[in-house]
C-alpha positions, -999 to 999 in steps of 0.1 A, spaced: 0 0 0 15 36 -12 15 63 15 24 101 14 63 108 18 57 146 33 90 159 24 82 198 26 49 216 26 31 239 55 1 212 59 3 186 87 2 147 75 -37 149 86 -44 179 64 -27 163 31 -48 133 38 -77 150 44 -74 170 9 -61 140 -7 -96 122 4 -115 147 -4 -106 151 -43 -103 111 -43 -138 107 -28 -162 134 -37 -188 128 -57 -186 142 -95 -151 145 -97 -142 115 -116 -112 131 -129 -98 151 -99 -61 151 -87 -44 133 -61 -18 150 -34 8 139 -55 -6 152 -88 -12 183 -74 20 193 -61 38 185 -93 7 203 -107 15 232 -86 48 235 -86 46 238 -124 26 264 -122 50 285 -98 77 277 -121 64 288 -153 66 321 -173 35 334 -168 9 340 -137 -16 313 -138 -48 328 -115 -66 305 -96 -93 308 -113 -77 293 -142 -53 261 -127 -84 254 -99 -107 237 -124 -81 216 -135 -78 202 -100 -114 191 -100 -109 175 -134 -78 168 -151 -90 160 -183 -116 187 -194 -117 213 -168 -154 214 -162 -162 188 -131 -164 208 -99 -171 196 -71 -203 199 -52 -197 214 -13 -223 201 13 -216 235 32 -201 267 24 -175 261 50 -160 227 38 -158 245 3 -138 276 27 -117 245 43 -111 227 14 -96 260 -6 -77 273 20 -60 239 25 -53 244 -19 -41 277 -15 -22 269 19 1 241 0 7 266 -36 19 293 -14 43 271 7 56 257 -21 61 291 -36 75 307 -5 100 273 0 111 281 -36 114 320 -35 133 320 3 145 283 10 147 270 -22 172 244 -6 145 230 13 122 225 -13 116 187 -22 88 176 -42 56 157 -26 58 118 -39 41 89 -31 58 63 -20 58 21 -18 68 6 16 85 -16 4 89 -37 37 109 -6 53 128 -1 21 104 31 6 105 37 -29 93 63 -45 69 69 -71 72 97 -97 47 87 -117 16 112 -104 38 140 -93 52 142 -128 21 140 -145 11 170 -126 40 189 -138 33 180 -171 -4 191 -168 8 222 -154 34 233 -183 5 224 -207 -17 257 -196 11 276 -210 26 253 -234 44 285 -254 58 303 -224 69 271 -215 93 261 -247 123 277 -234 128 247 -211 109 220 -231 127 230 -263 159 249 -248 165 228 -217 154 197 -228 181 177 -206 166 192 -174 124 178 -184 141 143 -190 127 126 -155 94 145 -158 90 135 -195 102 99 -188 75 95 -158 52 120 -168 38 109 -205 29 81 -221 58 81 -245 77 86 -213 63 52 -204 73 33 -233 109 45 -234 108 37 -192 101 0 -198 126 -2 -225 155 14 -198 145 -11 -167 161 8 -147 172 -6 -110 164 5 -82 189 30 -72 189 44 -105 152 51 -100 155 66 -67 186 87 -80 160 104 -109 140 105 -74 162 127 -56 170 148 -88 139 161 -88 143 190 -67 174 202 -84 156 202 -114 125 224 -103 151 248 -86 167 247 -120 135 257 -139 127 284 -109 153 303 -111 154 303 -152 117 318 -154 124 343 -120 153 355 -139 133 360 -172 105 377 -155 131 402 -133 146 408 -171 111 423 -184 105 440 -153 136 456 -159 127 467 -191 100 483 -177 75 457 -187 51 441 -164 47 403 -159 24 383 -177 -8 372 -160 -25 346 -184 -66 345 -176 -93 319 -191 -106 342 -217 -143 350 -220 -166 337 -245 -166 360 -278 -194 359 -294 -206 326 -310 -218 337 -347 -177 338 -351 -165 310 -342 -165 277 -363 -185 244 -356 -157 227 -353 -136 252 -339 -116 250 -301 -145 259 -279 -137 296 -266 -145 284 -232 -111 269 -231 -125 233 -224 -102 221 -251 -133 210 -268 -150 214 -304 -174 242 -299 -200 220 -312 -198 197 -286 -198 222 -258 -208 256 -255 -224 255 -288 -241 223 -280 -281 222 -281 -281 219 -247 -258 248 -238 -278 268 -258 -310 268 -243 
């Protein structure tokens, strides 16, 4: 049975569990995040070029694959509790990286192993991935320029990832070493995208804040067109469904 190796992070054991039950268990979120997937998630997010508002990155929380689930609250305060515990880990992670970076170590899962943990990179990395794919331009000067430094996230983190990884059968330690690498690498991407961003300030030019943009108007866009909604899908089938419409 996996459990949570709490390496960093401002929430208690209880409280990670209690989040991590919550998006595992609620009702309507078929497609929600783990703990795991949402700090790689996160931490993506903190890294990249561009500020990502909540209102944006949250509805990928509640479903990974479309963006639309949310979940249902019983009360206004769980949906309070359940939020601040969200917002509670992102700024941890971003204050760990901004003034401790050295202490910053990525939040795995990890396999007993009968005393012997190891850990799995699987869900954290497809987090990370998920993230950089909100901002899949900003992101190309790692993807495409540093493309030594995404080889662990790739490798765990997609499904080509997944093909090459059984073809490598790697041992154990060398697993755990991409493990421990992980942290180096985020710091890596950190400081690349805090040094781009303090470059445009410089320059007098304010950093980018990336929002889900608001529906145009519908007579322009195409049947079978990206749904403006940013749901990734055909307008047809979404906001310019029957159902939608009325």
């Amino acid at each position: 049975m996996a459990k949570i190796g709490l390496k960093q992070g401002q929430l208690s054991e209880k409280e990670i569990e209690e989040l991590d039950d919550f998006l595992m268990a609620e009702e309507g979120l078929e497609a929600s995040m783990d703990v795991a997937t949402l700090d790689g998630f996160m931490a993506a997010i903190i890294c990249g070029p561009k500020t990502i508002l909540p209102s944006e990155w949250l509805r990928w929380v509640w479903d990974m694959e479309a963006g639309e689930a949310a979940p249902e609250f019983k009360t206004r305060e769980q949906a309070q509790h359940i939020i601040s515990l969200l917002m509670r880990h992102m700024n941890e992670i971003s204050e760990t990286l901004n003034r401790a970076p050295d202490q910053y170590a990525p939040l795995l899962m990890e396999n007993p192993n009968n005393g012997d943990p190891i850990p799995i990179l699987d869900e954290w990395c497809c987090g990370f991935m998920k993230g950089i794919s909100l901002d899949p331009t900003g992101w190309l000067l790692v993807t495409v320029g540093k493309p030594d430094w995404m080889s662990t996230i790739i490798l765990y983190g997609t499904e080509e990832g997944w093909d090459t990884l059984k073809q490598k059968n790697l041992s154990l330690d060398e697993h755990k070493a991409l493990a421990d690498g992980l942290g180096d690498t985020v710091r890596k991407i950190y400081d690349l995208f805090k040094g781009q961003r303090q470059a445009q300030m410089a320059q007098g030019n304010l950093p980018q804040v990336m929002r889900r943009e608001p529906m145009r108007n519908p007579d322009k866009v195409g049947r079978n067109d990206p749904c403006p909604c940013g749901s990734g899908k055909k307008y047809k089938q979404c906001h310019g469904s029957p159902e939608r419409l009325h």
